[in-house]
C-alpha positions in Angstrom: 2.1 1.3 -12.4 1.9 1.3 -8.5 5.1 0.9 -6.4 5.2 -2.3 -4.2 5.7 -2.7 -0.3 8.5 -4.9 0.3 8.1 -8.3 2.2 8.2 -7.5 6.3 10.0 -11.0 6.7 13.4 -11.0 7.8 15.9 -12.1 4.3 18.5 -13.4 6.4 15.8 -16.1 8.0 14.4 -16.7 4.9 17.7 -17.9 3.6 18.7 -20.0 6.8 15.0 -21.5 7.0 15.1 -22.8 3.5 18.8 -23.7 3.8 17.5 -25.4 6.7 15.2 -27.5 5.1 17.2 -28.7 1.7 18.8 -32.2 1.9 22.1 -33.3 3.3 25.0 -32.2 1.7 23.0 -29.3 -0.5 21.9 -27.9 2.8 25.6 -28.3 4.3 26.8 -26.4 1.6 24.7 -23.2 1.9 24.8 -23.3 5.3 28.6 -22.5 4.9 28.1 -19.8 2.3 25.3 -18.2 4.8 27.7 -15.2 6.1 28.4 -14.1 2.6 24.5 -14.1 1.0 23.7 -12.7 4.0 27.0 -9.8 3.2 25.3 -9.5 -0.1 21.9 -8.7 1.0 23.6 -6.0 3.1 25.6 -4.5 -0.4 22.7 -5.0 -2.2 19.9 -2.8 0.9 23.0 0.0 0.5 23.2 -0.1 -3.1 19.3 0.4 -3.3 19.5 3.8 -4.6 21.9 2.8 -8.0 21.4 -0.9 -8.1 24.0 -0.3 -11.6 26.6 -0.5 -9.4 25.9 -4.2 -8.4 28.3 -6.7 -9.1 27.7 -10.5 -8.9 29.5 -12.6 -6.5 30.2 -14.9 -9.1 29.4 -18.1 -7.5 29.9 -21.4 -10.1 29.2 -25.5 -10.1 27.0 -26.9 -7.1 27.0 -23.7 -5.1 25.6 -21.7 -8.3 23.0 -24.8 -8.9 22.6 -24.8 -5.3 21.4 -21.2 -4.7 19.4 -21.4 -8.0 17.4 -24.6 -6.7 16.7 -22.6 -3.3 13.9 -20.6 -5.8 13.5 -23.5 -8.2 12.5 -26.0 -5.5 9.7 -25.0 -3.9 9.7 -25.4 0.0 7.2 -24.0 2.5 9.9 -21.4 3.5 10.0 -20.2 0.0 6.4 -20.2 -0.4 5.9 -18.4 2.8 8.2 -15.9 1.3 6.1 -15.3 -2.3 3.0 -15.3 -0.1 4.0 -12.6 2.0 5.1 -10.5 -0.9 1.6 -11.2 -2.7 -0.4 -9.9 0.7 1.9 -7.2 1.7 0.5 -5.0 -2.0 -3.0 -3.4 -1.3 -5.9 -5.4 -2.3 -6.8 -3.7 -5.6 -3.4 -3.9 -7.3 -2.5 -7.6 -5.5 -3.7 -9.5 -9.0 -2.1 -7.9 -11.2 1.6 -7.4 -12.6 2.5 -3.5 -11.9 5.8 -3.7 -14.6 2.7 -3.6 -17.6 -1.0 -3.0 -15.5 -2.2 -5.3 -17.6 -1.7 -9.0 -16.7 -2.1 -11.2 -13.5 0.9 -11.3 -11.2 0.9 -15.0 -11.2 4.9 -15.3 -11.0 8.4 -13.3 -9.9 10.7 -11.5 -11.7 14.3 -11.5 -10.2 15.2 -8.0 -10.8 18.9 -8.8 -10.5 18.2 -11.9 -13.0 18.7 -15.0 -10.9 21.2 -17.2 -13.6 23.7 -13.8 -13.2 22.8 -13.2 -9.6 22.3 -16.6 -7.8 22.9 -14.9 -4.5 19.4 -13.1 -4.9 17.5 -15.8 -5.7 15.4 -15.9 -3.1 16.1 -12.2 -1.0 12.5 -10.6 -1.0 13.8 -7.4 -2.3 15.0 -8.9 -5.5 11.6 -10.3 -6.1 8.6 -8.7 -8.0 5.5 -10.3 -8.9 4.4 -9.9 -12.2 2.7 -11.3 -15.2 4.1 -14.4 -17.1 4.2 -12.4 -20.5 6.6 -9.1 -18.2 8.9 -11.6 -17.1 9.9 -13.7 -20.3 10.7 -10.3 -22.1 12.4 -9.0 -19.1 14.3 -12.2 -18.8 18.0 -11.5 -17.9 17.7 -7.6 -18.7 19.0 -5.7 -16.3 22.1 -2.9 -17.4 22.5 -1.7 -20.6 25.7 -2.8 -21.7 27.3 0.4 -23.5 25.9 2.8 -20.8 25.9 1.1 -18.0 22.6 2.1 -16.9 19.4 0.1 -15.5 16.9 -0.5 -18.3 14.0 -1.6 -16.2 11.7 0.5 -13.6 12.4 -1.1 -9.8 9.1 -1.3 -8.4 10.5 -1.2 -4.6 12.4 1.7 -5.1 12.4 3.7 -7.8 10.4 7.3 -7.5 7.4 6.6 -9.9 6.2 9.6 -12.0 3.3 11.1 -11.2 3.5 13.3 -14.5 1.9 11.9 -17.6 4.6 10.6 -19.9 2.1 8.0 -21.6 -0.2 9.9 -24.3 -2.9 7.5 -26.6 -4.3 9.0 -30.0 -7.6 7.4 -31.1 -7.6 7.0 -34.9 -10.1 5.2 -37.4 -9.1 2.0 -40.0 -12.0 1.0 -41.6 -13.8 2.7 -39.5 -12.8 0.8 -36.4 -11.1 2.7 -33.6 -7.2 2.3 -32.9 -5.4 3.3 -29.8 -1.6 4.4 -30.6 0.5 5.0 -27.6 3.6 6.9 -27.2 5.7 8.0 -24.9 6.1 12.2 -23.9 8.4 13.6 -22.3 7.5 16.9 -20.4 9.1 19.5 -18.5 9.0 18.0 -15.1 11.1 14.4 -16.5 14.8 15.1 -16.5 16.4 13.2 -19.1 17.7 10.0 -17.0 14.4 9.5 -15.7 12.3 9.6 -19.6 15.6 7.9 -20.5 14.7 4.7 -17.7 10.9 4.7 -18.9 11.8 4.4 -22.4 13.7 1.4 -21.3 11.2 -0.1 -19.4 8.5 0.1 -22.1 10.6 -1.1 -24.8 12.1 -4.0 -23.4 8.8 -5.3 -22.2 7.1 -4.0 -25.1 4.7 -2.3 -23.2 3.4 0.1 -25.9 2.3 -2.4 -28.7 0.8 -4.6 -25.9 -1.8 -1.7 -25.0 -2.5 -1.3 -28.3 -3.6 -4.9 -28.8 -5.5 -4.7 -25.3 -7.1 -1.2 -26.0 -9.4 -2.9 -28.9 -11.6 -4.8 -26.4 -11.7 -1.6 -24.2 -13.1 0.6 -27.3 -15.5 -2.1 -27.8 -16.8 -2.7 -24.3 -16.5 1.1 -23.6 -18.6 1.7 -26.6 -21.6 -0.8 -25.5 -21.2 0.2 -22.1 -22.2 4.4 -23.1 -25.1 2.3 -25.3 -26.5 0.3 -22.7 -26.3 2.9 -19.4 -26.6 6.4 -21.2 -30.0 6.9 -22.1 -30.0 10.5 -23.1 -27.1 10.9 -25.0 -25.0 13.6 -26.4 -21.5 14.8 -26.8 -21.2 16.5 -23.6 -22.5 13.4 -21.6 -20.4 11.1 -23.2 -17.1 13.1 -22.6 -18.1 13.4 -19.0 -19.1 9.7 -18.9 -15.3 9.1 -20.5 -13.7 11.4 -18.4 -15.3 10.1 -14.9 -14.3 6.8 -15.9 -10.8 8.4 -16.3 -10.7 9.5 -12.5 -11.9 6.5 -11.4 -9.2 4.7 -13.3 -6.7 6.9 -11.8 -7.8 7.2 -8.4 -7.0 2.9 -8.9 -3.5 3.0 -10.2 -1.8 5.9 -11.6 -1.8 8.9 -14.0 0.3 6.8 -16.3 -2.1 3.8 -16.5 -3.0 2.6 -20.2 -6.5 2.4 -19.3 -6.6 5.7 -17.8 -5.2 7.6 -20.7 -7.0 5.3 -23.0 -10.4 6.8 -21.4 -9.0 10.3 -22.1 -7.9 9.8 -25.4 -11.5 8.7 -26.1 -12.9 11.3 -24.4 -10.9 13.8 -26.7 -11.7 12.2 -29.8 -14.6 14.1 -31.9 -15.0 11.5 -33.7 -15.6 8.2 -31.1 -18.2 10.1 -28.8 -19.8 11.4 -32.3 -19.7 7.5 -33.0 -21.2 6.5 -29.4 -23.7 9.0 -29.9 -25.1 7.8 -33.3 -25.1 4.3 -31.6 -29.1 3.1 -31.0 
């Protein structure tokens, strides 16, 4: 999980150049509600800190539909706009979704969900990419309803850990190695911020997703040490394991479920013993 660059294009002329562009009376009528999205981009830039405190405009009928369709039909405003977001992140996390680390970023989450929030439909900071599978079980999350308190990491904004949190235990079913991931809080994680991670992984049920992915990496890790390790022992294999760690990490973060899943290997007896006996 890397944080994103925001979008260097001005929101306000985003908004006018794809009001600009819509058809007759659709483009009359957000032309008149201009002043007050643009107001609401303004909240929304000082509320960036605590985006709980957000409150929608409450917009209704055609001018709810209207501001909806300004995402929903694509014009070459709007798709200036995605593109921009796409090439602003550096080149070796551009493909892929940042919310999971797994998929490719191939559409945008409205962080403030856009059926709630109409006003943000199409303001750059309210936009993440990410992968298909992030944003159907984000959906419309966005504040837990009891607590009143984001559940889902902002990517913009947010301080990321650099801590680990993420932990990955390699265990054996019939003799086939599983990756079980969990979630740690350590000393350096106040409670607010473990408490905002746990969110985030549950609601996009990020855990049981790197278990599922982490098979093919055991697999491909495995004939990988088979093919390019001649010589091999324990020593060389944990090194092998742990390089492959750094490199990870030196990509995306400390808290990347291919990272820890290349430590957790490297600290289990029992799958270097395995790589080792494999001819």
């Amino acid at each position: 999980m890397k944080k994103l660059v925001p979008s260097s294009l001005d929101p306000y002329q985003v908004f006018n150049d794809i009001a600009s562009v819509k058809r007759l009376e659709k483009g009359e009528r957000l032309k008149r509600i201009a002043p007050e999205i643009c107001n609401s981009y303004k909240i929304y830039c000082n509320s960036i800190s605590d985006l709980s405190v957000m409150y929608p405009i409450g917009f209704t009928g055609l001018e709810k539909e209207d501001l909806e369709d300004c995402y929903l039909g694509k014009t070459n405003p709007l798709n200036r706009l995605l593109a921009d977001i796409i090439e602003s992140q550096a080149l070796p996390i551009r493909s892929q979704c940042q919310y999971c680390g797994m998929g490719s970023a191939n559409t945008f989450d409205h962080y403030l969900p856009r059926s709630i929030f109409p006003e943000f439909a199409v303001f750059s900071l309210n936009l993440l990419p990410c992968c298909d599978t992030c944003n159907k079980h984000k959906s419309n999350v966005f504040i837990n309803n009891l607590e009143g308190k984001r559940q889902i990491i902002n990517l913009y904004y947010d301080n990321l850990i650099s801590e680990c949190y993420l932990n990955v235990s390699i265990y054996y079913k019939d003799d086939v190695p599983i990756a079980e991931y969990s979630l740690v809080q350590t000393s350096g994680i106040s409670d607010s911020q473990f408490c905002l991670i746990k969110s985030h992984y549950s609601k996009l049920k990020l855990l049981e997703r790197f278990r599922k992915r982490s098979s093919e990496v055991l697999s491909e890790t495995q004939s990988s040490i088979k093919t390019h390790i001649k010589t091999k022992s324990i020593e060389r294999v944990r090194q092998f394991l742990l390089e492959e760690a750094q490199r990870l990490r030196d990509i995306f973060s400390n808290n990347h479920w291919k990272v820890v899943l290349h430590e957790g290997m490297a600290n289990s007896s029992k799958f270097i013993e395995d790589c080792c006996l494999t001819q």
